[in-house]
SEDOLO-381092 format. One record per residue (C-alpha): z, y, x; residue number from 1. Coordinates in nm, 4 decimals. Each point is the difference from the previous one (the first is absolute). Example, Ala and Ser with C-alpha at 12.3 -4.5 7.8 and 13.67 -1.06 7.14 Angstrom:
BEGIN
z  y  x  k
0.7800  -0.4500  1.2300  1 $
-0.0660  0.3440  0.1370  2 $
***
This chain:
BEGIN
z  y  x  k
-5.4349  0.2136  -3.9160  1 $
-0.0087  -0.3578  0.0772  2 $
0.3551  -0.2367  -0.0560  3 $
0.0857  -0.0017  0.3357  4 $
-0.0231  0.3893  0.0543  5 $
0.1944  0.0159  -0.3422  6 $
0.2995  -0.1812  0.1711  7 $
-0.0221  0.2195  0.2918  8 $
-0.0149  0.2790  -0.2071  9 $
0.3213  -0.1011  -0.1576  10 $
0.1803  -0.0907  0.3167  11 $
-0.0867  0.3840  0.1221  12 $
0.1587  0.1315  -0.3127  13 $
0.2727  -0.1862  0.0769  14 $
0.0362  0.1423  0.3462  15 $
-0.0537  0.3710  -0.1380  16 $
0.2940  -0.0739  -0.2513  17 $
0.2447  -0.1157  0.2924  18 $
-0.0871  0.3345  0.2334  19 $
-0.0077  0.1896  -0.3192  20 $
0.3568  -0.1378  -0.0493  21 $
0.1429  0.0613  0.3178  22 $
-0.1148  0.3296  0.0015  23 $
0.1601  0.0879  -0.3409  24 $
0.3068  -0.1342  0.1472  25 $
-0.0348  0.3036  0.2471  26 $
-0.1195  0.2774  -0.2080  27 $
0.2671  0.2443  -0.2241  28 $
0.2136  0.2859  0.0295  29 $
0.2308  -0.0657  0.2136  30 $
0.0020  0.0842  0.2762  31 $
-0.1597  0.3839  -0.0272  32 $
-0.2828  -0.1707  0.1905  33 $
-0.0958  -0.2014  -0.2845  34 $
-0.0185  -0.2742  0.2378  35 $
0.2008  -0.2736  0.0648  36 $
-0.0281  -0.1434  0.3168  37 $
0.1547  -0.3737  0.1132  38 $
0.2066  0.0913  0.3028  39 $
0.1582  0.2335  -0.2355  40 $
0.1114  -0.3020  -0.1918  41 $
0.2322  -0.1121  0.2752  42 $
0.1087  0.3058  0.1378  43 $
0.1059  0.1626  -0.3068  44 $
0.2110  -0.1980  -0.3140  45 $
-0.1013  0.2545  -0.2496  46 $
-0.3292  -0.0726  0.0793  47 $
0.0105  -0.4045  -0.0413  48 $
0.2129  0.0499  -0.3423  49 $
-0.2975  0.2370  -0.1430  50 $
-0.2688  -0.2946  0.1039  51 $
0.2173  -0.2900  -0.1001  52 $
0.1588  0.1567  -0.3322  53 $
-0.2774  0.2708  -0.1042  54 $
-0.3285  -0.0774  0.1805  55 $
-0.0370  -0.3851  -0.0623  56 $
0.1114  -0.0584  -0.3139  57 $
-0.2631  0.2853  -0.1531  58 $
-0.2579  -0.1249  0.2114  59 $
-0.0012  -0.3261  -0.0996  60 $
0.0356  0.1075  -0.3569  61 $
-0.2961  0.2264  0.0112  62 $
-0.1985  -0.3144  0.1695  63 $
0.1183  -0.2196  -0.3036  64 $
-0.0957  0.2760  -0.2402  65 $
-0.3700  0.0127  0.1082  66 $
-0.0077  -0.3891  0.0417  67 $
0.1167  -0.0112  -0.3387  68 $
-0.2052  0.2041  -0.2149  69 $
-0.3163  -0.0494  0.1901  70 $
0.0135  -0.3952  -0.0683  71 $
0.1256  0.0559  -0.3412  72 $
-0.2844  0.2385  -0.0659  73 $
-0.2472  -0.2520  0.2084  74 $
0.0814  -0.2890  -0.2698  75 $
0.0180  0.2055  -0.3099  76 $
-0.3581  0.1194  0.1042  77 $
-0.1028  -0.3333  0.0087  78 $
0.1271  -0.1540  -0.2505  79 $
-0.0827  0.2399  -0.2707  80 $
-0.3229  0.0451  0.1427  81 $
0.0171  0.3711  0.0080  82 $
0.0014  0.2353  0.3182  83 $
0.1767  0.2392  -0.1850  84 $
0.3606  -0.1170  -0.0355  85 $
0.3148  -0.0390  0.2191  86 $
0.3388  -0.0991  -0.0182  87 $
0.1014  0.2276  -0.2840  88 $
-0.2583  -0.1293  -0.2632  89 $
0.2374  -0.2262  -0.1880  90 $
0.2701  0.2639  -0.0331  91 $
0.1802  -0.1234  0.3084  92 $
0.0290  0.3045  0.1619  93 $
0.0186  0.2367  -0.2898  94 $
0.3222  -0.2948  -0.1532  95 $
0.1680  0.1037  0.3539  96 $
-0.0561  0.3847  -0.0606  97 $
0.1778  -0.0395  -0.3470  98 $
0.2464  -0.2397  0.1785  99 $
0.0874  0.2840  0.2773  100 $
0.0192  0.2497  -0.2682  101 $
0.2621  -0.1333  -0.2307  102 $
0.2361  -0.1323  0.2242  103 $
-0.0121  0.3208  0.2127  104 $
0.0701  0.1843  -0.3797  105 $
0.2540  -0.2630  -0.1290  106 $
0.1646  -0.1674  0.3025  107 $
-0.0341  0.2716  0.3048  108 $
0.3257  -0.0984  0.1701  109 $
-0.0869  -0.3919  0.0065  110 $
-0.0968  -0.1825  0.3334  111 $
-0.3539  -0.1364  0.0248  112 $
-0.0373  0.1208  -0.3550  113 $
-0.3401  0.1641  -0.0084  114 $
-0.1677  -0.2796  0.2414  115 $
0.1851  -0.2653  -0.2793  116 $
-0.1482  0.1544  -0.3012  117 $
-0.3682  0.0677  0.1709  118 $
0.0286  -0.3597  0.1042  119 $
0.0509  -0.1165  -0.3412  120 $
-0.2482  0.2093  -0.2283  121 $
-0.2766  -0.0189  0.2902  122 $
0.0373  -0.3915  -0.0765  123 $
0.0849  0.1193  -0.4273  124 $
-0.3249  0.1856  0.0686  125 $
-0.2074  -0.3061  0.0908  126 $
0.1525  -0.2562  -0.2550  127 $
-0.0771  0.2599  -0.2823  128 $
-0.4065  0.0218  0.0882  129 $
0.0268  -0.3084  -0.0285  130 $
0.2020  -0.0937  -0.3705  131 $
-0.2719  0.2877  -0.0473  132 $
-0.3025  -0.1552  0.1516  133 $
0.1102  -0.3592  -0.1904  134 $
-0.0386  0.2071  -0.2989  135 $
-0.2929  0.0921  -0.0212  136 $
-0.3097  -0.1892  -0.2156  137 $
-0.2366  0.1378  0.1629  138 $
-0.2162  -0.0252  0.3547  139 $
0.0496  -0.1850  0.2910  140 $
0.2979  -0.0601  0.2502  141 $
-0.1133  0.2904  0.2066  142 $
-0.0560  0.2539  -0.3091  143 $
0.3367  -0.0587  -0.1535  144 $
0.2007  0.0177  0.3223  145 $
-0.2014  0.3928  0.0658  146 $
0.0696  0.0977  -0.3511  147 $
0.3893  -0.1419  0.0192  148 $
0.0473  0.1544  0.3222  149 $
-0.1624  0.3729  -0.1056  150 $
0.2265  -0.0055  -0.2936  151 $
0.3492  -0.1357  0.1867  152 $
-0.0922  0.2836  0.2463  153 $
-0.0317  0.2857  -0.2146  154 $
0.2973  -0.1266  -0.2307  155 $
0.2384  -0.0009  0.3286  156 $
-0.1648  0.3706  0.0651  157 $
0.0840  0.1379  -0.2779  158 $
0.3561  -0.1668  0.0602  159 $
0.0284  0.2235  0.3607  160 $
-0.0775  0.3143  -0.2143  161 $
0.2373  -0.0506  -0.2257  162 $
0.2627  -0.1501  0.2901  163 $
-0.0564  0.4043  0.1824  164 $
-0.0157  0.2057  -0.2947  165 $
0.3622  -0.1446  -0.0533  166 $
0.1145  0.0101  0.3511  167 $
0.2282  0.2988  0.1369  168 $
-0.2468  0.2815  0.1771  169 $
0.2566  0.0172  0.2568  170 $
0.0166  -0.3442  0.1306  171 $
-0.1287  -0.2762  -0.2090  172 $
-0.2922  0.1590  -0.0393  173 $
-0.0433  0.0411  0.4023  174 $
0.0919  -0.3475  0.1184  175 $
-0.2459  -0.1453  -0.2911  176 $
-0.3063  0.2315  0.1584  177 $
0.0529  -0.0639  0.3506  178 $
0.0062  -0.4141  -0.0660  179 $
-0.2797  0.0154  -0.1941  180 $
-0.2058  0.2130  0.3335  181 $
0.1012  -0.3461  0.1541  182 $
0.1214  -0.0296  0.3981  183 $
0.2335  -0.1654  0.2385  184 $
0.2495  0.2844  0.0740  185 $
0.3731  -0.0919  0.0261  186 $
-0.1398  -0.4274  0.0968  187 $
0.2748  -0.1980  0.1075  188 $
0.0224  -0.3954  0.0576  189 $
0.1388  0.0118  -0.3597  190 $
-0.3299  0.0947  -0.0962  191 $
-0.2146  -0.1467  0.1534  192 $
0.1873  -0.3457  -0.0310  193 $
-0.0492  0.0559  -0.3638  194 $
-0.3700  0.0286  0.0526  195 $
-0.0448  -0.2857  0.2020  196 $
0.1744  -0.2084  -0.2541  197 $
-0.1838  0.0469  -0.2704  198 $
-0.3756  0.0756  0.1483  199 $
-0.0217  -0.2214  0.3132  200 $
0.0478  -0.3522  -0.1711  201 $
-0.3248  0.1903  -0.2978  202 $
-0.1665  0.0682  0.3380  203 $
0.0209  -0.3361  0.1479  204 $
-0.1121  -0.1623  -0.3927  205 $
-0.2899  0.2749  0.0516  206 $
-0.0992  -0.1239  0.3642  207 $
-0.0010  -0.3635  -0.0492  208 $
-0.2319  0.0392  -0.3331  209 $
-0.2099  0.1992  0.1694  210 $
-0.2903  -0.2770  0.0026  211 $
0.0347  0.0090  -0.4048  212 $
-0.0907  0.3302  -0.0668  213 $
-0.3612  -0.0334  0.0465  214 $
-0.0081  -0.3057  -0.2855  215 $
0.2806  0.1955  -0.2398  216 $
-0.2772  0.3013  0.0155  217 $
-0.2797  -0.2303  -0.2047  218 $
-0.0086  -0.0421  -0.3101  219 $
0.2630  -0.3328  -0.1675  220 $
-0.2735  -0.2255  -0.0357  221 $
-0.1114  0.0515  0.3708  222 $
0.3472  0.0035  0.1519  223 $
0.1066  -0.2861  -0.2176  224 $
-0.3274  -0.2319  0.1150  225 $
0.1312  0.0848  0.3366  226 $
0.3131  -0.1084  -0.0078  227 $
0.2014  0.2592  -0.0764  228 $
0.2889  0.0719  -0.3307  229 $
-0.1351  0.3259  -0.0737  230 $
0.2966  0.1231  -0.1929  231 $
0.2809  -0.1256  0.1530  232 $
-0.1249  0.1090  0.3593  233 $
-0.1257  0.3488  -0.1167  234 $
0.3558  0.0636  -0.1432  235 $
0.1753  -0.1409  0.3219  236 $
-0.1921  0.2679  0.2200  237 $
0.0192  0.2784  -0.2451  238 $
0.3947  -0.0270  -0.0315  239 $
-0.0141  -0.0713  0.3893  240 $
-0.1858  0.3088  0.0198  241 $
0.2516  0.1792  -0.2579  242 $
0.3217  -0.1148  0.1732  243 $
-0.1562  0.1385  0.3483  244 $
-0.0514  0.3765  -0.1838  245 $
0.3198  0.0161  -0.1727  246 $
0.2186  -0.1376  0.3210  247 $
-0.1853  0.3287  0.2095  248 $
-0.0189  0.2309  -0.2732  249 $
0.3513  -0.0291  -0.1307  250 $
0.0988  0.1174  0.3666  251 $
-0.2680  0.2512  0.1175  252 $
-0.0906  0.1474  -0.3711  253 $
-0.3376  0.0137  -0.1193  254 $
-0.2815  -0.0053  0.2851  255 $
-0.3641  0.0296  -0.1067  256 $
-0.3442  -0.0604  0.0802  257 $
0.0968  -0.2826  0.2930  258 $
-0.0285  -0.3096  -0.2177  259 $
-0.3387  0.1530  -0.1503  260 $
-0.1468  0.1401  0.3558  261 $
0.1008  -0.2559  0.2369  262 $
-0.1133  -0.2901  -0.1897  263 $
-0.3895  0.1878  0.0222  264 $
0.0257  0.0687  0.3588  265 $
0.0613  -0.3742  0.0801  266 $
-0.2618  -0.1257  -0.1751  267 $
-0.2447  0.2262  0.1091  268 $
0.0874  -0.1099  0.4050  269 $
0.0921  -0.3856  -0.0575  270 $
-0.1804  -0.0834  -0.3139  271 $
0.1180  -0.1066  -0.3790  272 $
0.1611  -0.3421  0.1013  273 $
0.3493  0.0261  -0.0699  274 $
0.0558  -0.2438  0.2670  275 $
-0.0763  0.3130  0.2165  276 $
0.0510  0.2881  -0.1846  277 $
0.3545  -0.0430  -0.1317  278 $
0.1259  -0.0444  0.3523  279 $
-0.2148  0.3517  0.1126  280 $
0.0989  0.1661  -0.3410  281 $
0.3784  -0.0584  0.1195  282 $
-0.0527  0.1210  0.3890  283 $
-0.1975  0.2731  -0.1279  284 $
0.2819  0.0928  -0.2407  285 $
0.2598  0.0168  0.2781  286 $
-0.2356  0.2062  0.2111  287 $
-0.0516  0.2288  -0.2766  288 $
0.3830  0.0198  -0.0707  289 $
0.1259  0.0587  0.3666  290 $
-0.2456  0.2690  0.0321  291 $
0.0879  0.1818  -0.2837  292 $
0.3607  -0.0599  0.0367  293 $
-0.0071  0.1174  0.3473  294 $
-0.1475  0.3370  -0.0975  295 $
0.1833  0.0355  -0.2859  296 $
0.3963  -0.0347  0.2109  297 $
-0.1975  0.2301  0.3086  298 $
-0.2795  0.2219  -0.0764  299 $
0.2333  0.2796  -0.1555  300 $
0.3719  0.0814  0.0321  301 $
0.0684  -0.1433  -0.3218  302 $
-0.1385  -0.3220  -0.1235  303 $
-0.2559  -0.0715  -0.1943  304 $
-0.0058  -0.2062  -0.3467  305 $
-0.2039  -0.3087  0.1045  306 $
-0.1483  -0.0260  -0.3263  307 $
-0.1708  0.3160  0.0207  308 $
-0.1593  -0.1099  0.3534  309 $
-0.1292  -0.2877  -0.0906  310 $
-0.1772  0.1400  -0.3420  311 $
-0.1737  0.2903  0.1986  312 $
-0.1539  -0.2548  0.2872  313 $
-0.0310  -0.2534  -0.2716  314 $
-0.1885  0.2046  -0.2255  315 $
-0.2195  0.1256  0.2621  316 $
-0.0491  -0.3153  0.1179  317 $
-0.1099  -0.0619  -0.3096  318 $
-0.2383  0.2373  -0.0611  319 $
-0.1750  -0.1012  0.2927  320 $
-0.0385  -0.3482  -0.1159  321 $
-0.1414  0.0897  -0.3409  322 $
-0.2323  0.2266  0.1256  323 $
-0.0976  -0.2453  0.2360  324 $
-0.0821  -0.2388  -0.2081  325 $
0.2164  -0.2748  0.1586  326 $
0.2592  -0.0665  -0.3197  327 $
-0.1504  -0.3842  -0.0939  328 $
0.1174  -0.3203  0.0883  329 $
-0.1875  -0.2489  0.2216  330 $
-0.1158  -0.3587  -0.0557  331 $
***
């Protein structure tokens, strides 16, 4: 695909994200139709209060969920040079799990308190990889920072199975398991406000460094010949990156496989160059996250955890990939 098709490419994304918004707008449970349609907007009030108060505010917070992790997950590919992680590989997401998990088991009744404490030991989670990572004598930049971020992972675990083996069966216990499935039930403006404020200003840090990632991805003595600070710019995108997972996931709970899937399916249409691909990984993401939200607040008469969605088409998206022989990056 030649540059100019590339840019089309993206600009037809972007069109399939805005009808793919507009119809999510539409699409629930109420009415019994499933279907909302826009004269019933001004005919009936209950019908505008469900759009303005229910419908928007989850729809754009599924949008900024996808955009999110599928960009994080784009530059975390490329920067560790590995096709393999996403946005949990530093112990971001698994520091918001263990966040979510003690405040809903010591401070249940407090406002805002689970997204708070995600917030905070998503970011604890990536500041400790890296005290880790410092600490280390051995191997490269790259080695340290997968062995820190393995360990910091596992540690915070082990933390969550300790958090629900102390938790009440009754209700503790519940609320902990259903986070942890991850989705967007009960989104208000609260909610999504408090996404936007934290992940939006990562995103925009993400987007405008976009051009980097390709030079960040060589080796120091190559990106350093070219211009670059490979350090200091690595760690600006990869707590860019962080700060973008924990603002979503510290709202919506822990959603897999988009940060590691999307990231492969926008390289493999527009090419390696995160001039490109970072911009597709983060349409692609909100595509991927409108779908599955849509399906899981309509298919049934209950809803669906969103988490669970997006690891079955994830991991057979997957699958088809490997098999496929299409998981490798492109120079």
């Amino acid at each position: 695909m030649t540059r100019p098709e590339q840019r089309r490419g993206i600009f037809l994304l972007g069109g399939l994200f805005l009808l793919l918004f507009a119809l999510s707008l539409l699409v629930g449970r109420f009415p019994t139709a499933g279907f909302l349609f826009p004269g019933d907007l001004l005919r009936d009030p209950l019908s505008l209060r469900v759009f303005l108060r229910l419908r928007l505010p989850r729809v754009l917070s599924a949008s900024l969920l996808g955009a999110a992790l599928a960009a994080s997950g784009c530059a975390f590919q490329m920067l560790f040079r590995n096709p393999l992680v996403e946005p949990g590989f530093l112990g971001v997401s698994q520091g918001a799990a263990f966040g979510a998990a003690l405040a809903i088991l010591l401070f249940p009744r407090l406002p805002g308190g689970v997204q708070l404490s995600a917030v905070l030991f998503s970011l604890g989670g990536l500041f400790l990889s890296y005290r880790v990572a410092s600490s280390i004598r051995f191997g490269g930049w790259v080695i340290r920072m997968v062995i820190s971020g393995l360990a910091v992972s596992a540690l915070f675990t082990s933390g969550v199975g300790v958090l629900k083996y102390m938790a009440d069966p009754l209700s503790q216990l519940q609320e902990m398991t259903f986070w942890m499935l991850g989705g967007l039930a009960g989104t208000t403006w609260q909610t999504t406000l408090s996404m936007l404020l934290l992940s939006l200003p990562a995103l925009v840090v993400l987007y405008l460094f976009r051009w980097r990632l390709n030079i960040l991805s060589l080796d120091d003595l190559t990106s350093f010949s070219m211009g670059a600070d490979p350090f200091r710019e690595r760690m600006l995108l990869l707590v860019a990156a962080s700060v973008a997972t924990a603002g979503v996931t510290a709202a919506a709970g822990i959603v897999g496989w988009v940060g590691l899937l999307v990231p492969h399916a926008a390289r493999r249409v527009f090419g390696a160059e995160g001039s490109l691909s970072l911009p597709a990984s983060m349409l692609l993401g909100a595509v991927m996250l409108l779908v599955c939200d849509g399906i899981a607040r309509a298919l049934l008469p209950f809803e669906i955890p969103l988490g669970i969605l997006t690891s079955l088409l994830g991991a057979g998206l997957f699958i088809l990939l490997l098999s496929s022989g299409q998981v490798r990056f492109r120079r």
